[in-house]
C-alpha positions, 0 to 999 in steps of 0.5 A, spaced: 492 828 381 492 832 388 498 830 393 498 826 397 497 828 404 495 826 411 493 832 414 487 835 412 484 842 414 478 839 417 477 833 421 476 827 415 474 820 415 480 818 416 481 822 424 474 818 426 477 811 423 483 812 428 479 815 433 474 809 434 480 804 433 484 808 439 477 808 444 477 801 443 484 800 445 482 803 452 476 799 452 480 793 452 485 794 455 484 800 460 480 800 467 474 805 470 477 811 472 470 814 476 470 821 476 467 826 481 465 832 477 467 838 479 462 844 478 465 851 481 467 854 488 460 855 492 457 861 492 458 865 499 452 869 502 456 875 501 456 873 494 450 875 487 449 869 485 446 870 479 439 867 475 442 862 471 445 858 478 441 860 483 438 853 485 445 849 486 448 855 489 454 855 486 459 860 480 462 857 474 468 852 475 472 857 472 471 862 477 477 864 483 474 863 489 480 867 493 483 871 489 488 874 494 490 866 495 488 863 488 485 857 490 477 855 491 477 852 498 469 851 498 468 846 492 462 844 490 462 836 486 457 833 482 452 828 485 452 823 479 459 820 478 460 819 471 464 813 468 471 812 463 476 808 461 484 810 462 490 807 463 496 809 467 504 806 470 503 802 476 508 803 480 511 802 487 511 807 492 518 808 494 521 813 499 526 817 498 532 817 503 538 820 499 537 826 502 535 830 508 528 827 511 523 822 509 520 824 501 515 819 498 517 818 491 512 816 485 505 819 489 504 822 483 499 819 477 500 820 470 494 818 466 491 818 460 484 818 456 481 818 451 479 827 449 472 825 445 469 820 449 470 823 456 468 829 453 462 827 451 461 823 458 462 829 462 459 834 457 466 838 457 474 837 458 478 835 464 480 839 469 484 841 474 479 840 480 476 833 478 478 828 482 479 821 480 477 813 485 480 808 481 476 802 483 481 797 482 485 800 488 481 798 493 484 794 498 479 789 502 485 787 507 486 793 510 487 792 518 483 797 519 477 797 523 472 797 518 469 792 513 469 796 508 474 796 503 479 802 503 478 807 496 484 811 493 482 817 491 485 822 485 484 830 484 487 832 478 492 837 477 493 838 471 491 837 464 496 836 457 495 833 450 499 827 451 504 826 445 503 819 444 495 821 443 497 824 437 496 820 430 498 820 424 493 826 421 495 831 426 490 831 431 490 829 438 486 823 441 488 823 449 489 827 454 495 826 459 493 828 466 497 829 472 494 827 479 495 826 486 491 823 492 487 827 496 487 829 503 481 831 508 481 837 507 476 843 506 475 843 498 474 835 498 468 836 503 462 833 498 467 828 497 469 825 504 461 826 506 458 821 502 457 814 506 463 809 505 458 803 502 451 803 501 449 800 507 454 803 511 454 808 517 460 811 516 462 817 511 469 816 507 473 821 512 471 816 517 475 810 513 479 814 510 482 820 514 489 821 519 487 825 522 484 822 528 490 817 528 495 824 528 491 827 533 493 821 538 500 821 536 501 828 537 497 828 543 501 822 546 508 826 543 505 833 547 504 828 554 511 825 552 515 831 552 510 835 559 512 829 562 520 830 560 519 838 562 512 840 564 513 848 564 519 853 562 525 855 565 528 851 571 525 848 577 529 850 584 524 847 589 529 841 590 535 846 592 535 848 600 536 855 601 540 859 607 539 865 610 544 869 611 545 875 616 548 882 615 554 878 618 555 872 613 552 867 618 546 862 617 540 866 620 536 862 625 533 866 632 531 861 638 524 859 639 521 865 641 524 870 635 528 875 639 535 873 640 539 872 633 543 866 635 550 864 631 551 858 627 554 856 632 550 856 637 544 852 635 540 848 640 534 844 640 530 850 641 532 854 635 529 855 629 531 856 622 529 865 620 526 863 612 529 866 606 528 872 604 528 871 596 530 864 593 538 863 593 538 860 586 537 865 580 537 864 573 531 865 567 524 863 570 526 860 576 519 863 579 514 858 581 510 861 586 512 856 592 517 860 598 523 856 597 524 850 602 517 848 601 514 853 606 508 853 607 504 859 605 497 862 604 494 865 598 488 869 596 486 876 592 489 881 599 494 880 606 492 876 612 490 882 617 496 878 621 502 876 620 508 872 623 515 875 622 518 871 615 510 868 613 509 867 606 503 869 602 502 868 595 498 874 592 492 871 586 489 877 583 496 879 581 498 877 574 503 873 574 501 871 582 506 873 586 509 871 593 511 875 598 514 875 605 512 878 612 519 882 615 516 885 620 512 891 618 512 890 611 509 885 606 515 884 601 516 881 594 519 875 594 518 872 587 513 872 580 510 865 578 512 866 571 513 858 570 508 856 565 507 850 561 510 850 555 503 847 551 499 852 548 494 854 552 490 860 553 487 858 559 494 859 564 495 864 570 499 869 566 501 874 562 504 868 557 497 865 556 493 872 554 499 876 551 501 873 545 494 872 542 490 876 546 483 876 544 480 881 549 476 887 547 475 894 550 469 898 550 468 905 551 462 908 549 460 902 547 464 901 542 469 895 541 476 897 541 481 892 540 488 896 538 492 901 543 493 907 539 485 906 539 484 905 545 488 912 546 485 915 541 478 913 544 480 916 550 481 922 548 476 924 543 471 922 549 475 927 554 474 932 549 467 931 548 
């Protein structure tokens, strides 16, 4: 008589008994899990696509679309969404506030499945990639502005033998899968661009997506802060400034600019000269604007006249620059280098053009970007 044994070499009789008695456990008791097939990374232009996928464009679901990153950002989903049966622990999601910022607790599923009725739904295994819409999920109230019900998408991260699916012959029967929701982003485009319901004109992204809301919300933060500071440095413009004589007395000349009158000696007729500079220094305190609200001119060259202490902003100059008329002389008197504090590339000043600088050089018809090119470039075509 041979011993007893349960496990065999092969898949007997009895694995096929187990495996139908444990399905039925999921079809009873389990929901729908519909799966989104995922096919592989979409081929680029750049790309050989090969004869054997040259109608769907796309490689193999086991191909790296980015080696340098290790991620397939372009995703290519199956149009046909298959069906299964799983099971997995509600639970409720809990924000962690034990430690330093806001972490949400329990946004990871652990599901199981049965192995040989999704692989013979699928036609292969599940993978990282595919991505799950629990039906059950679906929230018909939500306070959005749309009818149609909110799904909740699932991608998979990983998949294992669950331990439990183990049965008495050895073999395995389930696969436990570790999945997190979705977001708007790239790789679930195919996803996101299908219609929320049959009759519906909006896509799932437009139900689904923050990114609209997040984009209010930093817009109105943005607006919040420019109100609050709306360019760097310091403003000074709310200061009076003096002119001081080489004497140390307040500079003001009579009506007709010829006689320099003492502070003590100010009448009706007398005027005050204007500052020669800004009386208050520090970081980006240039704003362009002669101090004490003066009026001045602006343009790309001087006035052919001017009158002695006459303010002039200078616009083809990068920062703009004030200057100040003494007589016989145009002088400097500060660079506007007070910018806003928002990104933009726009703005009049070396801020907006110098850290992302997109401009391009052209010798001999060739676009040069780098400096040390641009010299080299220089040379060669000197010699030449």
């Amino acid at each position: 008589m041979p011993r007893l044994s349960l496990y065999r070499p092969t898949k007997t009789h009895d694995f096929q008994f187990l495996d139908r008695v444990i399905l039925e456990q999921f079809t009873v008791g389990g929901t729908d899990f519909l799966i989104h097939k995922y096919l592989g990374p979409k081929a680029t232009a750049t790309e050989n696509v090969t004869d054997e996928q040259p109608a769907n464009n796309i490689v193999s679901e086991t191909n790296i679309q980015d080696l340098l990153f290790l991620e397939n950002r372009d995703r290519k989903y199956d149009e046909d969404i298959y069906t299964i049966r799983g099971h997995y622990n509600v639970q409720d999601q809990d924000f962690d506030l034990s430690q330093f910022g806001l972490f949400l607790q329990n946004d990871t599923l652990f599901m199981t499945i049965h192995i040989n009725s999704s692989v013979k739904t699928l036609g292969r295994k599940i993978m990282p990639g595919d991505v799950f819409e629990l039906p059950h999920l679906k929230d018909e109230f939500a306070a959005n502005d749309y009818s149609v019900a909110l799904k909740r998408f699932y991608v998979v991260d990983e998949v294992t033998r669950a331990a439990e699916g183990f049965s008495q012959t050895w073999y395995p029967h389930l696969y436990r899968i570790r999945a997190k929701q979705i977001l708007d982003s790239q790789e679930y485009k195919d996803i996101l661009d299908l219609p929320a319901e049959d009759d519906a004109n909006n896509t799932l992204r437009d139900i689904l997506s923050t990114y609209e809301k997040e984009m209010q919300i930093n817009d109105a933060v943005i607006a919040q802060a420019e109100s609050y500071a709306n360019q760097s440095g310091y403003s000074t413009i709310q200061f009076y400034t003096l002119t001081i004589n080489d004497l140390g007395e307040v500079a003001i000349v009579s009506a007709d600019y010829d006689t320099l009158l003492s502070d003590e000696t100010i009448t009706a007729d007398t005027v005050f000269l204007t500052p020669d500079g800004n009386g208050y220094q520090g970081y980006l305190v240039g704003d362009g604007i002669p101090p004490n609200g003066a009026p001045f001119g602006s343009g790309v060259s001087f006035p052919s006249s001017a009158d002695l202490g006459q303010y002039f902003l200078r616009t083809d100059l990068l920062p703009n620059r004030l200057f100040r008329y003494d007589g016989n002389n145009w002088r400097k008197v500060e660079d506007d280098v007070r910018t806003s504090l928002t990104p933009d590339s726009n703005r009049d000043t070396l801020k907006g053009t110098f850290i992302n600088n997109t401009n391009v050089n052209t010798i001999s018809g060739e676009e040069v970007v780098e400096r040390q090119a641009l010299s080299k470039a220089l040379r060669a075509k000197a010699t030449n």
